[in-house]
C-alpha positions as CSV (number, residue, x, y, z in Angstrom):
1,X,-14.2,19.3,-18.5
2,X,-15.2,15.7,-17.3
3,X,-13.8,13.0,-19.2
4,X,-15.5,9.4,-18.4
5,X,-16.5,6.1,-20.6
6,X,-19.5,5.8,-22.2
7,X,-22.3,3.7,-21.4
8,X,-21.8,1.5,-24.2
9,X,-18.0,0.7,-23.4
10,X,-18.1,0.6,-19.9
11,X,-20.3,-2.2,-20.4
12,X,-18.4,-3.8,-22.8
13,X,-15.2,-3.5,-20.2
14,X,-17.6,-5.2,-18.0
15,X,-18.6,-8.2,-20.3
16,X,-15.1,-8.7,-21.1
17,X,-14.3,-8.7,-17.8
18,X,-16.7,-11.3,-17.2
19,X,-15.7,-13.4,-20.4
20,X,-12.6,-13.8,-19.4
21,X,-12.8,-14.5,-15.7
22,X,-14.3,-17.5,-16.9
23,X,-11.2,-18.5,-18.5
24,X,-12.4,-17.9,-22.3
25,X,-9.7,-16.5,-24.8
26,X,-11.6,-17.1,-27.8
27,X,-11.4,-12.9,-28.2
28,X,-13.5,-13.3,-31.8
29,X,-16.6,-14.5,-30.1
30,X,-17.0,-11.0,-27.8
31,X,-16.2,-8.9,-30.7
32,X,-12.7,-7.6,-29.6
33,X,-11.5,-8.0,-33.4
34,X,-14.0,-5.6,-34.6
35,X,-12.6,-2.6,-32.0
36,X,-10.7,0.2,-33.8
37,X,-11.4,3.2,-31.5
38,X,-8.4,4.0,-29.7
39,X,-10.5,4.7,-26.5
40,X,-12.2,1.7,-27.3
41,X,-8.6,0.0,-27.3
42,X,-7.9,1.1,-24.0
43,X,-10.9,-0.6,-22.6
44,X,-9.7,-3.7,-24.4
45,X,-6.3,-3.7,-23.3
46,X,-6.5,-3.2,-19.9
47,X,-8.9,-5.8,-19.1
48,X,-6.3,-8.3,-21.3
49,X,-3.5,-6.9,-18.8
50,X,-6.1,-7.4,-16.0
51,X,-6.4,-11.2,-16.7
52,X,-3.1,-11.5,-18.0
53,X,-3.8,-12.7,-21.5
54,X,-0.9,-14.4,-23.6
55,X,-0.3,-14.4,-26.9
56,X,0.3,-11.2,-29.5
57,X,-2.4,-9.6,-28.5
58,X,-1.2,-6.0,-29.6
59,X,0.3,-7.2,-33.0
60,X,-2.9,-9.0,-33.8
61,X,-5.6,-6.6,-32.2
62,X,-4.0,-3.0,-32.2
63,X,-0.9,-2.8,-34.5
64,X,-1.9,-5.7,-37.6
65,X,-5.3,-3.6,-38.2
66,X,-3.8,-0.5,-38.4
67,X,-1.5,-2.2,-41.3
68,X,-3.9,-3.9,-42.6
69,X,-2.5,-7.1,-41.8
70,X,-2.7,-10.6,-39.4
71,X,-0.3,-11.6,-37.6
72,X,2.7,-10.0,-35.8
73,X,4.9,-7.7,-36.1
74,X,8.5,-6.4,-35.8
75,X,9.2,-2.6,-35.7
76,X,12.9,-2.2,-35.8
77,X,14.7,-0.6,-33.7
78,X,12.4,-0.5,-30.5
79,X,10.8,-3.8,-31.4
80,X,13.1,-5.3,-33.2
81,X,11.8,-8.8,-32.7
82,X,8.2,-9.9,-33.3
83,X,6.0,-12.3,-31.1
84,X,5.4,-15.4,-31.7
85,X,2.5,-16.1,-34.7
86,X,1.4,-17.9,-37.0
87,X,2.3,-15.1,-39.8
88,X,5.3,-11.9,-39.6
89,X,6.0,-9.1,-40.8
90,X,8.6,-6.4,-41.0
91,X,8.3,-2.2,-41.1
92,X,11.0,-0.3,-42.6
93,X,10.3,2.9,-42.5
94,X,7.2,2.7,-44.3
95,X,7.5,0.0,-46.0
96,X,6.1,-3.4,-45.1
97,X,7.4,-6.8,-46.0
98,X,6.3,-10.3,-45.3
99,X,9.2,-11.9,-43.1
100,X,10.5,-15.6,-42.2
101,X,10.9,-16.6,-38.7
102,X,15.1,-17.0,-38.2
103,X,15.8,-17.5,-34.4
104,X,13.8,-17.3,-31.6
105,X,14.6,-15.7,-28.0
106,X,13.5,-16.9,-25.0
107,X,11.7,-13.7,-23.1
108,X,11.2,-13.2,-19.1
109,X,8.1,-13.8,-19.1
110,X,8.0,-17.6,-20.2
111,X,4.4,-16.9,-22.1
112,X,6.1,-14.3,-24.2
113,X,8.1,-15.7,-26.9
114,X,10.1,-13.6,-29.0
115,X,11.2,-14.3,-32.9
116,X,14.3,-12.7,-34.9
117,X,12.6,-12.2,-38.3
118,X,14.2,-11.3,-41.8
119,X,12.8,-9.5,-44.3
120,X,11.2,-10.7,-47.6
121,X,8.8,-9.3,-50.5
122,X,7.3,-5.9,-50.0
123,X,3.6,-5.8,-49.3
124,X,3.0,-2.6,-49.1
125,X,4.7,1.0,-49.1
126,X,3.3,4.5,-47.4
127,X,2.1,2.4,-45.0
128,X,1.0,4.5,-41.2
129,X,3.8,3.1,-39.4
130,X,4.0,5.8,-36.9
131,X,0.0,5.4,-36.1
132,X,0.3,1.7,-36.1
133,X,3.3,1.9,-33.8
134,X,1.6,4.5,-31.2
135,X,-1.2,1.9,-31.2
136,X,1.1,-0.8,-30.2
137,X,2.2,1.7,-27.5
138,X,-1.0,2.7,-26.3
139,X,-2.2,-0.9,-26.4
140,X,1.1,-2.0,-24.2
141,X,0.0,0.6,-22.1
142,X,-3.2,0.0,-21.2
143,X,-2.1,-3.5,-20.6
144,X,0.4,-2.4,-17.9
145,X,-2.4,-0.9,-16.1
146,X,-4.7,-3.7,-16.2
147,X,-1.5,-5.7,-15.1
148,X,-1.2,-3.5,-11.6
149,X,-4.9,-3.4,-10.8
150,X,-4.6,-7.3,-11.1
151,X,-1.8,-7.1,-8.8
152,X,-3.0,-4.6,-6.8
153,X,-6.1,-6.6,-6.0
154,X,-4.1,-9.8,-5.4
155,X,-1.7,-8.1,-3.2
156,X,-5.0,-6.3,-0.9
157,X,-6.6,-9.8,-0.8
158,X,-3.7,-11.7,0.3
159,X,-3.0,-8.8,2.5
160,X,-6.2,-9.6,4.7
161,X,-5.7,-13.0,4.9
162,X,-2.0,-13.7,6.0
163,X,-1.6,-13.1,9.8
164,X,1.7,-11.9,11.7
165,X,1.5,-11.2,15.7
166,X,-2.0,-12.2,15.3
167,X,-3.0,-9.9,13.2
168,X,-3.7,-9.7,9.1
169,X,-0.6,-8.1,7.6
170,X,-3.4,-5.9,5.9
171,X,-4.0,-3.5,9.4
172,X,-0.1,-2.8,9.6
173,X,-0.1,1.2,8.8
174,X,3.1,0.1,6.6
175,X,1.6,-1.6,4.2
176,X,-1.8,0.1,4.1
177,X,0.7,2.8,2.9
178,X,2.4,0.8,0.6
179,X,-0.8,-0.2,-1.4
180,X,-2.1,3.1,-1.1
181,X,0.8,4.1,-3.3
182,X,0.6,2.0,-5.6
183,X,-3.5,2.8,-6.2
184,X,-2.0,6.3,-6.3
185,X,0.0,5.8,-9.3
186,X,-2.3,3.5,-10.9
187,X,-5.1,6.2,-10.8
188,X,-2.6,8.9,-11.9
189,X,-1.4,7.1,-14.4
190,X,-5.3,6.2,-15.7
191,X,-6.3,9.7,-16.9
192,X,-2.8,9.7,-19.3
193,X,-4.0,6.8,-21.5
194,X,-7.1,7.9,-21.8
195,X,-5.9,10.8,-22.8
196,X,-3.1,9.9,-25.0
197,X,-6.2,7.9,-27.1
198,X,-8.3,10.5,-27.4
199,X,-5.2,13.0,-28.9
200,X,-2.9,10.0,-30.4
201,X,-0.2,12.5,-30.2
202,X,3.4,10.9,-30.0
203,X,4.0,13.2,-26.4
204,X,0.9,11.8,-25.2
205,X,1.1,8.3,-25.9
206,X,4.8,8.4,-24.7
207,X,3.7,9.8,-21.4
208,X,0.8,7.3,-20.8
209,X,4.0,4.6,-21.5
210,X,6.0,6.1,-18.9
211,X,3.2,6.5,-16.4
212,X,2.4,3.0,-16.7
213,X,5.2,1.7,-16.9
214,X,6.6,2.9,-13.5
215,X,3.0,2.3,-11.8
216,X,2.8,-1.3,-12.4
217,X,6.3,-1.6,-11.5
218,X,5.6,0.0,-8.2
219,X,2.8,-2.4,-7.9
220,X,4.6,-5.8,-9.5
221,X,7.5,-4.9,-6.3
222,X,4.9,-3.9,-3.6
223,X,3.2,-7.3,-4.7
224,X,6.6,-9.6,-4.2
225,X,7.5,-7.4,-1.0
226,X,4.0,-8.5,0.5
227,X,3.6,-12.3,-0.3
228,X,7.0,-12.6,-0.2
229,X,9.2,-15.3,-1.8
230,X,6.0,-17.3,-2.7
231,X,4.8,-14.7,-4.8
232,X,7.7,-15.4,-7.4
233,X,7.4,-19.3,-7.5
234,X,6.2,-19.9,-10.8
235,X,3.0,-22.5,-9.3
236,X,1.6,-19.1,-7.6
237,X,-0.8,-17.0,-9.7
238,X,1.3,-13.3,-8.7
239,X,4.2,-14.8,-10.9
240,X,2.3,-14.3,-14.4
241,X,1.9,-10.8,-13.4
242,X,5.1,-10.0,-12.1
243,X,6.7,-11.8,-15.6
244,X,4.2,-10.0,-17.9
245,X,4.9,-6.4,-16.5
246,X,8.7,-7.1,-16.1
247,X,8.6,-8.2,-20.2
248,X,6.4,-5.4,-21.2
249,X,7.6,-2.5,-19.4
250,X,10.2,-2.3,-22.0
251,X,8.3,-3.3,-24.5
252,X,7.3,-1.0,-27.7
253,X,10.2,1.2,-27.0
254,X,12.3,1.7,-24.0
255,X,11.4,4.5,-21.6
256,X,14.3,6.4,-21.9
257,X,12.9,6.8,-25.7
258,X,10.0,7.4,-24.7
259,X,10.9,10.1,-21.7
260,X,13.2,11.7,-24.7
261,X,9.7,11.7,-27.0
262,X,7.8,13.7,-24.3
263,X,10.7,16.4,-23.6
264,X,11.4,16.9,-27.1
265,X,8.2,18.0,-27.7
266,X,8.0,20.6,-24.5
């Protein structure tokens, strides 16, 4: 069976695209709050990766819906602190409090701020943690491979325009390999997310974390290895890729955890 997007969100990956090329991040006025479809997620998440978008962007449009709440997040122990927000929150187990800000921690990626919360008064109890966690997952996910398609495309451009010997760097069989791998893992690891949103099974959604966390890192250090030492100078637009997938490749639980997630469920 074929599995592809519909009409209707293929579009909408398209207008977001286009909304956000044009530097907008106002993310209420295309109607990205009103997305609760996993698959639909997805299509969301990867074009926020694709453009690099900062901010909590999974607490506030994947995981805070899912609790019913605004704001962010922190899921102790694989995210055990939340981003920076106006508003926290803390699960525990599966109860929810509201939770003051205590310290905050500088992350890699210099967008990506990081806050040590503490619990206070409950807000709610039975609350779908694991869902709302797998969302956070998936969301991360989808991210990550919007992240390496960004790069990816950075990488081919620069790639045809930086000459060595007289020659674009681009026409060396080396790094026509090298990119070809990383497309290779991007589109391997594509057909996992998708998958994992349609299912929402923890094995699934662990495995589309894996896939894509290794595929943009293939494509964050075939990105560096290409434009070289420029491409990690914070002035160059590469760096905010290369910082985002470094911070969220780990993010929403290691991939160890993860890796044990799938296997224990073989």
């Amino acid at each position: 069976m074929r599995f592809a997007l519909s009409a209707e969100q293929a579009d909408f990956g398209a207008v977001l695209h286009g909304f956000l090329a044009q530097g907008r991040r106002d993310l209420a006025a295309v109607g990205v709050g009103d997305v609760s479809d996993p698959v639909d997620l997805v299509v969301v998440f990867e074009e926020l990766g694709h453009h690099a978008v900062d901010g909590p962007v999974v607490e506030t449009y994947a995981v805070g819906p899912a609790l019913g709440i605004g704001g962010s997040v922190a899921f102790p122990p694989h995210v055990p602190h939340a981003a920076e927000a106006d508003r926290y929150h803390l699960v525990e187990g599966t109860t929810l409090r509201e939770a003051t800000p205590v310290t905050t921690h500088a992350s890699v990626d210099p967008a990506r701020t990081l806050v040590e919360v503490t619990g206070g008064p409950v807000v709610a109890t039975d609350v779908p943690a694991a869902r709302a966690f797998d969302l956070g997952v998936l969301a991360c996910s989808a991210q990550l491979l919007g992240l390496g398609r960004a790069m990816l495309e950075l990488t081919t451009a620069h790639a045809k325009t930086r000459v060595q010997f007289g020659r674009p760097i681009g026409s060396f069989q080396a790094v026509k390999h090298h990119l070809a791998d990383v497309l290779i893992g991007l589109e391997l690891a594509r057909p996992l997310v998708f998958g994992a949103a349609v299912t929402m099974a923890p094995r699934d959604v662990s495995a589309a974390k894996v896939a894509t966390s290794e595929a943009a890192w293939r494509a964050a250090r075939t990105a560096l290895q290409v434009h070289g030492a420029i491409g990690y100078t914070a002035e160059y637009e590469l760096s905010r890729f290369l910082v985002r997938t470094r911070a969220l490749r780990t993010a929403w639980g290691s991939l160890s955890f993860h890796r044990n997630r799938v296997l224990e469920a073989l």
